[in-house]
C-alpha positions as CSV (number, residue, x, y, z in Angstrom):
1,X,11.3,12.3,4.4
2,X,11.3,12.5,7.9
3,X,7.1,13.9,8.0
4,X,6.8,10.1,7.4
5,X,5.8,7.4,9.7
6,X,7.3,4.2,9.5
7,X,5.9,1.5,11.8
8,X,6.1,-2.2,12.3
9,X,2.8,-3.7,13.0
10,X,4.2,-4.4,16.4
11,X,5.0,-1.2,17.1
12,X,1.4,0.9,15.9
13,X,0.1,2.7,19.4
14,X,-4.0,2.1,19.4
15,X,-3.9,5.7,18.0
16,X,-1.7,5.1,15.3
17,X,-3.8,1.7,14.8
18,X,-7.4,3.0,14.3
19,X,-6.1,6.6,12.2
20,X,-4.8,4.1,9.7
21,X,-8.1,1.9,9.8
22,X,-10.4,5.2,9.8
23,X,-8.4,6.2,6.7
24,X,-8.9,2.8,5.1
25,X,-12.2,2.1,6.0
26,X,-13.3,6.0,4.5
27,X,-11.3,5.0,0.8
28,X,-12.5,1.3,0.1
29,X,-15.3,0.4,2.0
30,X,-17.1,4.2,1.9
31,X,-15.9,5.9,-1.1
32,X,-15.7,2.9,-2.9
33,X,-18.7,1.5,-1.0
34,X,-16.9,-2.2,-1.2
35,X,-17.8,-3.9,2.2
36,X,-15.3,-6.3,2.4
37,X,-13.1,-7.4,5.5
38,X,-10.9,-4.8,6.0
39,X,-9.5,-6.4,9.4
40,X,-7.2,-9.7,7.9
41,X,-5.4,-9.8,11.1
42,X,-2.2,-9.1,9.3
43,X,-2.0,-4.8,10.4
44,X,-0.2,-6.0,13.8
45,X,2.4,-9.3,12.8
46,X,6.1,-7.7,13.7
47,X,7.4,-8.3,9.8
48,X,4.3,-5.8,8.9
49,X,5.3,-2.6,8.3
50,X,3.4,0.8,7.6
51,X,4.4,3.9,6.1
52,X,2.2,6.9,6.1
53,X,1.8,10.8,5.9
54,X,2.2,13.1,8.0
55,X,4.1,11.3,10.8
56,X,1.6,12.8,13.2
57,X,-1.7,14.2,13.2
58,X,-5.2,12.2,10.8
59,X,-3.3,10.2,7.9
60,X,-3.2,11.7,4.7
61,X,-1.7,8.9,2.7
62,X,-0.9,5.3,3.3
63,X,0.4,2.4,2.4
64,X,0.8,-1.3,4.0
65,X,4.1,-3.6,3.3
66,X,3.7,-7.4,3.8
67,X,6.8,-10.0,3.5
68,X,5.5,-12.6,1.5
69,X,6.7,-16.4,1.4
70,X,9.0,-16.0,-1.3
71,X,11.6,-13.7,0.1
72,X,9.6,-10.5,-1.8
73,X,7.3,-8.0,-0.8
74,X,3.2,-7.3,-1.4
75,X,2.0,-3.8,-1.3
76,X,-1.2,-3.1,-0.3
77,X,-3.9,-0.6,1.0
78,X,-2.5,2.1,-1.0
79,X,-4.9,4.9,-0.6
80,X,-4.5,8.9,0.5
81,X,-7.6,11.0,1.5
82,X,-10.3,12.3,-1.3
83,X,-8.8,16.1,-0.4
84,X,-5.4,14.8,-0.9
85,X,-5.6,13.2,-4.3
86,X,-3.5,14.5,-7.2
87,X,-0.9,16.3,-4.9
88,X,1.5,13.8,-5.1
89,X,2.0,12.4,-1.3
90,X,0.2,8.5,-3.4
91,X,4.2,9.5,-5.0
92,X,5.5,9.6,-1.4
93,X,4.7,6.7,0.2
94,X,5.1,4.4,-2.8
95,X,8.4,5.7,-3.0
96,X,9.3,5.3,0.6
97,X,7.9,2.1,0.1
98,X,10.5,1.7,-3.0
99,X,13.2,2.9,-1.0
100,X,12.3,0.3,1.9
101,X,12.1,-2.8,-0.8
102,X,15.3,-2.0,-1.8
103,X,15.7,-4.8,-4.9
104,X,13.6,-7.1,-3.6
105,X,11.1,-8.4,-5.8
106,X,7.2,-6.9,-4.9
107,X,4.0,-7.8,-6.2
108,X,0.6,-6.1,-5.8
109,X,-3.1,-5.8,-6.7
110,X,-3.8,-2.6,-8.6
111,X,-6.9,-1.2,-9.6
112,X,-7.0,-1.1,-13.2
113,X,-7.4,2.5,-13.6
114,X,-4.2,3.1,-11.6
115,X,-1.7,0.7,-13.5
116,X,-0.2,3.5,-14.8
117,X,1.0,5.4,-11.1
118,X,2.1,1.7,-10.1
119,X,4.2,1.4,-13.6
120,X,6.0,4.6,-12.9
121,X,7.8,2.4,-9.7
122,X,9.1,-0.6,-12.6
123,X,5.8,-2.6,-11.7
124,X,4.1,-4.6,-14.6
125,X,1.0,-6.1,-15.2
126,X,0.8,-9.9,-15.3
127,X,-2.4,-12.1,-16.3
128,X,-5.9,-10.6,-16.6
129,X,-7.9,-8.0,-15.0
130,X,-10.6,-10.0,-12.4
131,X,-13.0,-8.2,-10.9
132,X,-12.4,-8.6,-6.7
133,X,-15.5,-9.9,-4.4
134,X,-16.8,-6.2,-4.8
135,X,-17.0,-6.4,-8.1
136,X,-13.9,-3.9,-8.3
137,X,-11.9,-4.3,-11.3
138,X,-8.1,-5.2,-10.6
139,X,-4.9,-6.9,-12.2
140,X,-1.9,-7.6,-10.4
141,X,1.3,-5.7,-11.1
142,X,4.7,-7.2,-10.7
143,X,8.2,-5.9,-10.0
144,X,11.3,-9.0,-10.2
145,X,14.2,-8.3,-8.2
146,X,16.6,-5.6,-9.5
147,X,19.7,-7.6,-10.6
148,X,23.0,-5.9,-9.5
149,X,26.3,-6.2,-11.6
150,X,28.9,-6.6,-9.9
């Protein structure tokens, strides 16, 4: 999958940095016309690490890893352009991502009307749906660590 970028937040040029941000702030605070901070000061920490599509050029597709306390992984800012939707590169970069978690456990937030895209990568929904500060509708989705035999 070499048309892929993957990038540490400590490695993003400003170019690299504001494509990704256009691209996010276009899906969930235009399209989805939820205002909410977008900047959490988390896009540049070193254990950050960003994989998108096409490796150079506007972003198609996108998707943010961040390490979380426990060892595990949180997946977030999944999005891919309105023209783009449907063609499969959402696929890419959650599988990239996949590939990158290895058996690490993951967690994430999923809109409810895409558990069933996160589901096709072994994630499960745990607790309730909760509607976010934008009134967005979301459940979180788990995966547990992939146990080995040995």
């Amino acid at each position: 999958m070499t048309d892929l970028r993957f990038a540490g937040g400590d490695e993003l040029t400003a170019a690299e940095l504001y494509a990704l941000l256009t691209l996010r702030t276009r899906v969930f605070v235009v399209e989805q016309q939820a205002p909410y901070p977008e900047l959490d000061g988390r896009d540049l920490l070193p254990d950050t690490e960003h994989i998108w599509y096409p490796s150079s050029g506007e972003p198609q597709a996108y998707l943010r890893l961040l390490r979380e306390p426990d060892g595990g992984w949180r997946i977030g800012r999944v999005c891919t352009t309105r023209a783009t939707r449907g063609t499969g590169l959402g696929a890419r970069v959650m599988t990239a991502a996949m590939d990158r978690i290895g058996d690490d456990p993951a967690v994430l937030d999923a809109q409810t009307y895409a558990t069933d895209f996160y589901a096709r990568f072994g994630f499960t929904t745990e607790g309730e749906p909760y509607a976010d500060e934008d009134g967005i509708e979301h459940i979180t989705m788990r995966r547990r660590a992939v146990e080995r035999s040995g």
